[in-house]
C-alpha positions as CSV (number, residue, x, y, z in Angstrom):
1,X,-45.3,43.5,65.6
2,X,-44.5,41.4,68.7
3,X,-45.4,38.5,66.8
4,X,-43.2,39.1,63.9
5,X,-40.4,39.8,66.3
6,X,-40.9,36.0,67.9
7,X,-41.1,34.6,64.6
8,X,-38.0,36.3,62.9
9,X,-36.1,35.1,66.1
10,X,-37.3,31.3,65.8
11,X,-36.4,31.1,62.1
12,X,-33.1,32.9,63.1
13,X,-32.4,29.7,65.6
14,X,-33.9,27.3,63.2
15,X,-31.5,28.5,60.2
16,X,-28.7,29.3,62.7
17,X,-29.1,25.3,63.9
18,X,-29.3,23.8,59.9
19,X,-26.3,25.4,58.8
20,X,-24.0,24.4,61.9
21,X,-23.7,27.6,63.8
22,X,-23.2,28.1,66.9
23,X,-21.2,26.7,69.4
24,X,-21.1,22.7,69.4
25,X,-19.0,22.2,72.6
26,X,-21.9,20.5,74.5
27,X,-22.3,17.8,72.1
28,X,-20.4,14.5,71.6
29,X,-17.3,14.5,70.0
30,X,-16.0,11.8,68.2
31,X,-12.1,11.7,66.9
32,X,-11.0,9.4,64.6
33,X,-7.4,9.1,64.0
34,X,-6.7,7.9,60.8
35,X,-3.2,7.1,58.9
36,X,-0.7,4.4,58.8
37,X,2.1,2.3,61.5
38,X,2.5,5.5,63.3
39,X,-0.4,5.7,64.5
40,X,-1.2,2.1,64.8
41,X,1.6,-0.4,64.2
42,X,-0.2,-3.3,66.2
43,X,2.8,-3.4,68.7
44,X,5.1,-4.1,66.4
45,X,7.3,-1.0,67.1
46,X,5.3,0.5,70.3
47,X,4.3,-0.8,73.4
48,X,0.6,-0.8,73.3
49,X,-0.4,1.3,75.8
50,X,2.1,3.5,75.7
51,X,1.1,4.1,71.8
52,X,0.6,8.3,71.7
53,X,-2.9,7.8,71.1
54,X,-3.6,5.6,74.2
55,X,-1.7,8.3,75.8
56,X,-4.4,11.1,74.2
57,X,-7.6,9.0,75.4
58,X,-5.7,9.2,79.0
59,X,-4.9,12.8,78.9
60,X,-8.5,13.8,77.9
61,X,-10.0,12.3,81.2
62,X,-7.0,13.8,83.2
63,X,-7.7,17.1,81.7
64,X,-11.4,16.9,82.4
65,X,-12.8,17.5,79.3
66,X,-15.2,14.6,79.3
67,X,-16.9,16.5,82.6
68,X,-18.5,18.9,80.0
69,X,-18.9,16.4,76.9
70,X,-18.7,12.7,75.8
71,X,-15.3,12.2,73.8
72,X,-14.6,9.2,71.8
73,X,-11.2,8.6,70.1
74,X,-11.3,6.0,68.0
75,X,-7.7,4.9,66.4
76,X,-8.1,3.7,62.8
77,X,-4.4,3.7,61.9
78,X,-3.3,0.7,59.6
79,X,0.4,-0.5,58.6
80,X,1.6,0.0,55.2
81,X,-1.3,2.0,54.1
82,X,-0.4,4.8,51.3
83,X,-2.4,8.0,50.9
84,X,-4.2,6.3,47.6
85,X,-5.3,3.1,49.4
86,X,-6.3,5.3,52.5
87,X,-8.5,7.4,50.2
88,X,-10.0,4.4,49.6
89,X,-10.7,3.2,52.8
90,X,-12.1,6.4,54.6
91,X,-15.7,6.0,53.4
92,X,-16.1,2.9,55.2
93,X,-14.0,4.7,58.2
94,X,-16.6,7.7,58.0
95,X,-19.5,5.9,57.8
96,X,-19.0,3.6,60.8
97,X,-17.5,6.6,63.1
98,X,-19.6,9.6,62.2
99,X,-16.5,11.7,63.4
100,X,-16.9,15.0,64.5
101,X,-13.1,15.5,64.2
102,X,-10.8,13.3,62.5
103,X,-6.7,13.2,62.2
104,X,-5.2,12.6,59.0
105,X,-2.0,11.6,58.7
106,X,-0.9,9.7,55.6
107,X,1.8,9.8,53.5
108,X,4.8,8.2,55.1
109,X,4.5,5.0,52.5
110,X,3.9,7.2,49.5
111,X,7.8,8.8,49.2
112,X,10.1,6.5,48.0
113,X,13.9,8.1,49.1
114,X,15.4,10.7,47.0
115,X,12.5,12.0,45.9
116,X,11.4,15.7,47.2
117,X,8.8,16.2,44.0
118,X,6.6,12.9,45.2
119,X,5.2,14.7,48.3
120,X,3.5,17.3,45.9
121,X,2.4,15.1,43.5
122,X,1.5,11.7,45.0
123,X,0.6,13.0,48.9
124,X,-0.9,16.2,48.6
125,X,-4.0,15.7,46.2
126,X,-4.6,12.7,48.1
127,X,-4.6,14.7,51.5
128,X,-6.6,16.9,50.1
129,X,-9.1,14.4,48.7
130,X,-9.2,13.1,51.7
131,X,-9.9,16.6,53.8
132,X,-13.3,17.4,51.3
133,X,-14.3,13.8,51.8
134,X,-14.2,14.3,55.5
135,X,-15.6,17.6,55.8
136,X,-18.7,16.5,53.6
137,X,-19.2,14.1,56.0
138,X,-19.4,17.0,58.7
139,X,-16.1,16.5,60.6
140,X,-13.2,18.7,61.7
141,X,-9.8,18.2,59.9
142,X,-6.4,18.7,61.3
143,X,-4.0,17.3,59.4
144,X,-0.9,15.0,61.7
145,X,2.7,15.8,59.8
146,X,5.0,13.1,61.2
147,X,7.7,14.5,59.0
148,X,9.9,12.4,57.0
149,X,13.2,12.9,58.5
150,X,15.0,9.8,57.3
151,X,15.0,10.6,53.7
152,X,17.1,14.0,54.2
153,X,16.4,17.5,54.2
154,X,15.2,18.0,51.2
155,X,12.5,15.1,50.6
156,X,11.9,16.7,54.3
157,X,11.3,19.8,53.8
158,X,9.1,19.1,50.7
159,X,6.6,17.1,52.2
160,X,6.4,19.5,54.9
161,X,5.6,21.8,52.7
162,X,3.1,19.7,50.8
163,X,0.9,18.8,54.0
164,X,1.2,22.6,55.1
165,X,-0.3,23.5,51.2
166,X,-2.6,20.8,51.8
167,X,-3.8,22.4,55.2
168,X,-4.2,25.8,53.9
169,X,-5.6,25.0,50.5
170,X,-8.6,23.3,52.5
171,X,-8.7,25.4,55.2
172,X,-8.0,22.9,57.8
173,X,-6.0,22.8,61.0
174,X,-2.1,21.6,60.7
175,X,0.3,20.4,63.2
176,X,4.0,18.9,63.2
177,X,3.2,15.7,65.1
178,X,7.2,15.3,65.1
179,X,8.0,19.0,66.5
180,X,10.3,19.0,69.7
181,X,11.3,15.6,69.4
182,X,15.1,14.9,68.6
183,X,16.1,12.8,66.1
184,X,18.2,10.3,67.8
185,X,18.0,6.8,68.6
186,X,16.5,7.4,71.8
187,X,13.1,9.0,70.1
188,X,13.3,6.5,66.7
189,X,13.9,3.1,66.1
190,X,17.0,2.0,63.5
191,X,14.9,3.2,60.9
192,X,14.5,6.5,60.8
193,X,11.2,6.5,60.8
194,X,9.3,4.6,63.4
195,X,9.3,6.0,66.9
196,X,10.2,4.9,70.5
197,X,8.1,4.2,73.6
198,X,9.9,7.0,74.7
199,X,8.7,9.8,71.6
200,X,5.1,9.0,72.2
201,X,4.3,11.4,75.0
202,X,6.0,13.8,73.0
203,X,3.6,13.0,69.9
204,X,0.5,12.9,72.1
205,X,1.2,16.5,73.3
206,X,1.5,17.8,69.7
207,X,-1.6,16.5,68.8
208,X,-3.1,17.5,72.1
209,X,-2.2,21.3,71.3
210,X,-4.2,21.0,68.0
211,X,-7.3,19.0,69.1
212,X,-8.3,20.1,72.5
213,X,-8.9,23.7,72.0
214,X,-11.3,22.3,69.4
215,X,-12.9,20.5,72.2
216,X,-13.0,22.7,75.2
């Protein structure tokens, strides 16, 4: 009987460890950060090390969480990309980065102006695409909404809407990478769209509130 007991236990841990249960906070963690000029615009609007995800890699050593695991974040962000074109793209981005976790945050070149419907149609299924790809591949998805303020409240509120839908129909994490900042030339460039050195330690504590609880 003793026997039996040691070897329902063992195949217990050995089912427990092929279907991912369990806590994996010990382990490495690799981020990837993947969407367009907001998260990587190459300078061209953003000092470089004051980009928000410079800013992340910084906080995550001054917050100690590398004392109890290894923590890449890798920042795969690429100007002008739409959602279609990033779809696209990811399996290269997975299969190079095995991530553990990964941002997505597309959609900002996918919405021409005066067009609410577009976010539901165009972003969302992509999004979504995107979010089963990602999780086949094993990784944690928390969907970035920088929302698109310039194109008024409606278009606003709509692809809001459409990344929130996106988060729940997947069952993935969301957060308002734009929440708390003002809208003012101070935070965005002439634009509307882009953001200042001065939004991105703003940004980098949204994202923060999202990701390291995942990590701790």
């Amino acid at each position: 009987m003793k026997k039996l007991s040691i070897l329902l236990v063992s195949l217990s841990m050995l089912l427990l460890s092929a279907c991912g249960g369990g806590s994996d906070s010990g382990g490495a963690a690799v981020v990837v950060m993947f969407g367009d000029s907001l998260t990587n615009d190459r300078g061209q609007w953003v000092t470089p090390d004051q980009l928000w995800v410079e800013k992340l890699k910084a906080q995550v050593e001054a917050d100690g969480l590398t004392a109890k695991r290894s923590i890449t974040i890798v920042n795969e962000g690429l100007g002008g990309e739409d959602s279609q074109a990033a779809l696209n793209r990811l399996p290269d981005v997975l299969a190079a980065h095995k991530p553990t976790h990964i941002f997505l945050m597309h959609g900002t070149n996918d919405i021409p102006p005066f067009c609410p419907e577009c976010a539901e149609v165009i972003t969302r299924p992509y999004l979504e695409a995107m979010a089963k790809m990602a999780k086949d591949a094993g990784a944690k998805v928390i969907f970035g909404e920088f929302t698109l303020k310039a194109y008024g409240g409606e278009t606003a509120q709509a692809y809001s809407a459409a990344y929130q839908k996106a988060a729940s129909n997947t069952k993935s994490t969301y957060v308002n990478m734009s929440n708390g900042i003002p809208y003012d030339g101070n935070y965005y460039h002439f634009d509307g769209t882009h953001f200042t050195d001065a939004a991105q330690v703003l940004i980098k504590n949204n994202a923060a509130s999202a990701l390291f609880p995942m990590l701790q």
